[in-house]
C-alpha positions as CSV (number, residue, x, y, z in Angstrom):
1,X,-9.2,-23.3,-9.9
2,X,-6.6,-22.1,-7.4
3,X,-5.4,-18.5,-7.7
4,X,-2.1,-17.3,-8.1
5,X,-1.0,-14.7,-6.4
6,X,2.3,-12.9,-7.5
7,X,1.8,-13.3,-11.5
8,X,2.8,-9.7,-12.3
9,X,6.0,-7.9,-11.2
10,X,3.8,-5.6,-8.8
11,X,2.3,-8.7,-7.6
12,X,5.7,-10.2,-6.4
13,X,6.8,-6.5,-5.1
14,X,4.1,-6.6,-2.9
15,X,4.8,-10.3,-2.0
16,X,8.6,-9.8,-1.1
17,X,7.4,-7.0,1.0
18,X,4.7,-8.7,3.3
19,X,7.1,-10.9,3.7
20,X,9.3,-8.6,5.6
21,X,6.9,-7.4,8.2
22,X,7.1,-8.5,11.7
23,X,3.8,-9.6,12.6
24,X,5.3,-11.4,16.7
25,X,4.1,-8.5,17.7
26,X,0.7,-7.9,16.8
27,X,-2.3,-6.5,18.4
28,X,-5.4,-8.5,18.6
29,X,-6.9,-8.6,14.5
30,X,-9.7,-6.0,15.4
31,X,-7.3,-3.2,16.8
32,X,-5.0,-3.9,13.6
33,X,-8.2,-2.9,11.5
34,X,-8.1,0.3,13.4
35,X,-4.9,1.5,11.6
36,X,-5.9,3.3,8.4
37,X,-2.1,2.7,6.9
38,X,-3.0,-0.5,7.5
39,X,-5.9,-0.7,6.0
40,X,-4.9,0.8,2.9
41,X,-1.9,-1.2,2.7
42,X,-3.8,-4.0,2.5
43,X,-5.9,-2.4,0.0
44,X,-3.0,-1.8,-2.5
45,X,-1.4,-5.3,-2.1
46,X,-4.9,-6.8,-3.3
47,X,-4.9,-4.4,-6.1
48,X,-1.4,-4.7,-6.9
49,X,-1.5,-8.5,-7.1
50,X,-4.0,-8.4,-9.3
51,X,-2.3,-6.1,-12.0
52,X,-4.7,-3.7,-11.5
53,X,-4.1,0.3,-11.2
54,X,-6.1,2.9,-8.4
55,X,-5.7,6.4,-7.2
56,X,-5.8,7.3,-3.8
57,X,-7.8,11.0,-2.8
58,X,-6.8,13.0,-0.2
59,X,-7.7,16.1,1.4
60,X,-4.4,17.1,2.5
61,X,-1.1,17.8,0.9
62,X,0.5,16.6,4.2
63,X,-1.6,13.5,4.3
64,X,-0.3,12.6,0.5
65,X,3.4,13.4,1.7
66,X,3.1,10.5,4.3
67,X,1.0,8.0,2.4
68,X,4.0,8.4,-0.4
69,X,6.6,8.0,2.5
70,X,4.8,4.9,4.2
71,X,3.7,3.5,0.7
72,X,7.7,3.7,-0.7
73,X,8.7,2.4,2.8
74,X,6.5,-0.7,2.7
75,X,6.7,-1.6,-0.6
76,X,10.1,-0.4,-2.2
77,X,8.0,1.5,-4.7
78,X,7.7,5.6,-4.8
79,X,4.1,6.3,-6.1
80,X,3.4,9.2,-7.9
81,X,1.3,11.7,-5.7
82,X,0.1,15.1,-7.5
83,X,-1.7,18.1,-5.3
84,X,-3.5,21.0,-6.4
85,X,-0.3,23.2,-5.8
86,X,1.4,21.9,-8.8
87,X,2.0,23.9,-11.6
88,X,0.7,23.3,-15.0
């Protein structure tokens, strides 16, 4: 049986914005691996496709700042991103 990707609305988000990315100029595929946004990206559509849910750890406040910016960027969709500084 064939799967389809897209069924959810997160799925299709994810779909319509792959589809916008410029891949004519691309590095060879084992320097693209190298790109941890990348990476990650590419992580999220497969779980996103799926319907599924995940949480992303980070050391850093800054490093959760920019994975929100590149995530919203990439995908239309502003994820929510807690750090330890937050009050109750």
């Amino acid at each position: 049986m064939a799967h389809k990707y897209g069924k959810t609305w997160w799925g299709q988000q994810w779909l319509n914005a792959l589809e916008k990315i410029d891949y004519s100029n691309r590095l060879p595929r084992g320097r693209n691996y190298a790109s941890k946004a990348q990476l990650l990206l590419s992580l999220l559509y497969n779980v996103l496709i799926n319907g599924e849910k995940t949480l992303i750890f980070t050391q850093y406040k800054e490093m959760g700042y920019l994975l929100t910016r590149i995530i919203q960027e990439q995908t239309g969709l502003l994820p929510l991103f807690l750090h330890g500084g937050l009050s109750r």
